[in-house]
N, C-alpha and C positions, 0 to 999 in steps of 0.2 A: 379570849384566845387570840383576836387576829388583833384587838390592839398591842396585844404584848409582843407579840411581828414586827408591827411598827414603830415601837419604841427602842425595841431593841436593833433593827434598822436605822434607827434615825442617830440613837446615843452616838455621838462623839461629828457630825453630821454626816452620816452616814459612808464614813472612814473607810470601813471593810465589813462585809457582810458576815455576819460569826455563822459556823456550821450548821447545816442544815438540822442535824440531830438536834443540836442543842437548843433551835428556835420551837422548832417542834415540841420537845420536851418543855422546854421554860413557858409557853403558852398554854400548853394539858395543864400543866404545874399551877397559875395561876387561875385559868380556871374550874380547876378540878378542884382546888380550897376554897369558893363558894358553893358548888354544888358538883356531884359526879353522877349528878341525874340525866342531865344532857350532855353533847360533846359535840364540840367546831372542829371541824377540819379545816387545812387547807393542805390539794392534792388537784390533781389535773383533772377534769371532768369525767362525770360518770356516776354510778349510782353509788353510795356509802356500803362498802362491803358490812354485813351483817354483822361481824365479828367486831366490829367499833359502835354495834349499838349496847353492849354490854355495861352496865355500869361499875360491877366489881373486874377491875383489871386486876388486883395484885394474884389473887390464883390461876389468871391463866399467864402470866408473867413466869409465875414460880414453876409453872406446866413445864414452860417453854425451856427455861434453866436445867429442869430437872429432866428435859429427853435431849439438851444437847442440841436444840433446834435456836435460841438467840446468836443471831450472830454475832460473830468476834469485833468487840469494840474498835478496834483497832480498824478493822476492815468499816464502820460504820462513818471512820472519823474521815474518810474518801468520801463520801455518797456527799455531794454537792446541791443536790435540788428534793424538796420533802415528796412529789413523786417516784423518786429512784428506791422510798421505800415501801416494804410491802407493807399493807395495810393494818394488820399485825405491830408492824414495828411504832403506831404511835403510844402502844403503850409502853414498851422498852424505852421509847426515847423519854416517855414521862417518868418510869421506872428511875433512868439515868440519874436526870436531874432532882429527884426525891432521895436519892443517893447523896448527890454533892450535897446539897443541903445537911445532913447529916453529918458528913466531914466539917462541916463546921459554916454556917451560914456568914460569917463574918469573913469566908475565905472567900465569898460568892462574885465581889465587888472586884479582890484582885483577879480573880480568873476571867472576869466578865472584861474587866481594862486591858490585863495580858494580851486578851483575844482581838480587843477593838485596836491596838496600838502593831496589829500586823505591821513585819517588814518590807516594801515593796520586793526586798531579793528572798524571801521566805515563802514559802508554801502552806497553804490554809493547813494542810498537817504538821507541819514544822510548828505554829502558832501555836498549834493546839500542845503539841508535849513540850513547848515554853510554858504555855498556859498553868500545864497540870504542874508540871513543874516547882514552878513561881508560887501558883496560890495554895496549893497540897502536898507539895512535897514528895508527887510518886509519879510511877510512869505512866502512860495511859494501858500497858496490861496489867501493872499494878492495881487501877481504875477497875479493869474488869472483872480481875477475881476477886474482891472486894466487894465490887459492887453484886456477884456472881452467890458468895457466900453470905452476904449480907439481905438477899430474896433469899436464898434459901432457909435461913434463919427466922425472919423477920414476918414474910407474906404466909399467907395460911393458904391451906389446901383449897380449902372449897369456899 
């Protein structure tokens, strides 16, 4: 988990910091496809809220979609530091990026360069609907109801 931080920091040497969600997520990502027996955080000190000791995220993901409590992607692609989210949201962010991945893995590389090739007159949000843009072909609320009906669809109840 924290090496895929630091690579993903480091890629291009270390250019521009890519979004908080998506490090988040890309690191659950990587280590959740060896095992989703344990989980690494990284979060600002204090004790691991309960709710991250879980191993099955995708139904309470789908919980979360289906009472209208994930928040709006869009509103997520602001949030700058992985403390700014609630504790909750590192499954959403892992959600996210098991999402892209499905949009098509071979898109992965360009949205990942989109994002590292920031413009210094752009904003980390501007980046980001280049990003989605460029490697997907949609908006980022495009992103969300997609990725919105695609748990609902996909993640089981219980």
């Amino acid at each position: 988990h924290k090496l895929m931080h630091n690579l993903l920091d480091s890629y291009r040497m270390y250019s521009f910091k890519l979004p908080a969600w998506f490090q988040m997520g890309m690191g659950h990502w990587v280590e959740r496809r060896e095992s989703t027996r344990y989980n690494s955080f990284c979060f600002s000190e204090g004790v691991i809220p309960r709710v991250l000791f879980a191993t099955r995220w995708a139904p309470k993901v789908k919980k979360m979609v289906a009472k209208g409590k994930a928040v709006p992607f869009v509103q997520a692609c602001s949030t700058k530091e992985y403390g700014d989210f609630l504790p909750e949201y590192h499954m959403v962010t892992y959600s996210w990026v098991c999402y892209l991945w499905r949009l098509g893995p071979e898109k992965m590389r360009i949205f990942i360069n989109e994002l590292k090739s920031k413009k210094e007159t752009e904003s980390v949000y501007q980046a980001q609907i280049r990003a989605f843009r460029k490697a997907y072909n949609i908006s980022l609320i495009q992103f969300d109801t997609g990725w919105r009906e695609w748990v609902k669809k996909v993640y089981p109840d219980v």
